[in-house]
Structures are given as structure tokens and as C-alpha cells.
N, C-alpha and C positions, 0 to 999 in steps of 0.2 A: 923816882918820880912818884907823886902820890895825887889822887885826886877822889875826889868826895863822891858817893853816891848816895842820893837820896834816893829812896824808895816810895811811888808812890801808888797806891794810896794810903799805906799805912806808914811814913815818916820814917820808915829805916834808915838808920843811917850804914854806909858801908865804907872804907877805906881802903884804897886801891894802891898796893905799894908794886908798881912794876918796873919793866926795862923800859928804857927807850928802846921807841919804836913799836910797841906795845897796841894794840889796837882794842876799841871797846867790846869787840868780839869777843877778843880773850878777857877780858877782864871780868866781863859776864859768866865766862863758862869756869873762873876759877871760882864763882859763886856761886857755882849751881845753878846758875841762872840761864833758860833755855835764849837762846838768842830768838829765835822766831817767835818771842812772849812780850815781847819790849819794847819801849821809843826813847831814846835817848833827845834830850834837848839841853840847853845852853843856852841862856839869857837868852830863850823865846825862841830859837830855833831848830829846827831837829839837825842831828848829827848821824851820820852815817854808822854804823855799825863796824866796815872795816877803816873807819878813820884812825889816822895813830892817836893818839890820848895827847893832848896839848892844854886842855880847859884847866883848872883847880879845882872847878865843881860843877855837876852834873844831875840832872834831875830826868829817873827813870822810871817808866809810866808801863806801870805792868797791865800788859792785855789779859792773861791768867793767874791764876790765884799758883800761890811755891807752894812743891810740894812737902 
């Protein structure tokens, strides 16, 4: 399963190759990415964090700057 992350504000793109069943939680922490840092959305709506990964693409609104 693969799905797209954008990063924003600065337009990173990321590529998320996981299992099913897979949730955005993990997909974030396999980036480094602090999960308490983040808002995940989907064509205008926010997504839960421990939702399993089902979108194609996903756009991720960083609260903190990566270290």
C-alpha cells in the first residue's frame, strides 16, 4: 500500500510504502515525524492519527518546525 505525503508548509513530498492495516501514526514515526506535531487531512478533512492508511494522498500540516 503506498500513499502520498505532502508536507506542509514547505511542499515535501514523502512516500509511504506500508502493510495493511497500517495506521498514520506509524507512518509518521517511520519519518521522524513527532506525531503530537501534525494534522493529517484528506480532501478538506482531518483524519485521525490512529486511522488505518486507506487515502492515496494526504496532506500534513506541521504544527513544529523537523528537526
Amino acid at each position: 500500500m503506498l500513499c502520498r505525503f505532502t508536507l506542509i508548509p514547505d511542499g515535501t513530498v514523502l512516500i509511504y510504502q506500508g502493510r495493511s492495516g497500517d495506521t498514520y501514526e506509524d507512518a509518521l514515526l517511520s519519518f521522524e515525524i513527532n506525531p503530537d506535531t501534525a494534522l493529517i487531512f484528506s480532501d478538506g478533512r482531518s483524519l485521525p492519527q490512529d486511522k488505518k492508511i486507506e487515502e492515496e494522498e494526504v496532506s500534513i500540516f506541521l504544527t513544529a518546525s523537523r528537526g
